[in-house]
C-alpha positions, 0 to 999 in steps of 0.5 A: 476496475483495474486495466492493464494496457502496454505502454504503447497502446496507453500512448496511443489511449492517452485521453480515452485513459484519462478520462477512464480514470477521471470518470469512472475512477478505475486504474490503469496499469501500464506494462513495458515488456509485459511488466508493470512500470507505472500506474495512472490513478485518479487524484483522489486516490493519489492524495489517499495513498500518500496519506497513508504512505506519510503515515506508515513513514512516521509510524516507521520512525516512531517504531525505530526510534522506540527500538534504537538502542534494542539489538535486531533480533531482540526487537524483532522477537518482541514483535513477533510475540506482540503481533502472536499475543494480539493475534491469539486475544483476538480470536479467543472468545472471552476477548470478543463480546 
């Protein structure tokens, strides 16, 4: 479960906080004028999404190193027609035993 709370009711929360997130593993995002500005997960999570994240960077390098030499607009229009073919094989039947 996600719960939004203002920075100052999670102040005044802290440990009730803490241990809804360490025990019943929910989020908590915390709001300063009506915005979010942070958000407490629990640990496992945290390393998840930072696995991830290292991941998408690599796979974000890989992809710029791949189309350095490539002018922008070329390498963005083979994208798109990758992404369009992949897309259409997909849902076309004889691709989908």
């Amino acid at each position: 479960m996600i719960t939004e709370i203002s920075a100052v009711n999670f102040r005044q929360n802290l440990g009730k906080m803490l241990n809804q997130v360490q025990y019943r593993h929910d989020s908590i995002i915390i709001n300063k004028d009506g915005k979010p500005v942070a958000a407490l997960v629990d640990a496992r999570l945290f390393d998840r999404i930072r696995r991830m994240q290292t991941r998408f960077e690599t796979l974000c390098q890989r992809i710029e190193e791949g189309y350095a030499k490539t002018p922008e607009s070329s390498g963005i229009s083979e994208i798109d027609d990758i992404v369009a073919s992949e897309r259409s094989r997909k849902h076309d039947p004889r691709h989908n035993p």
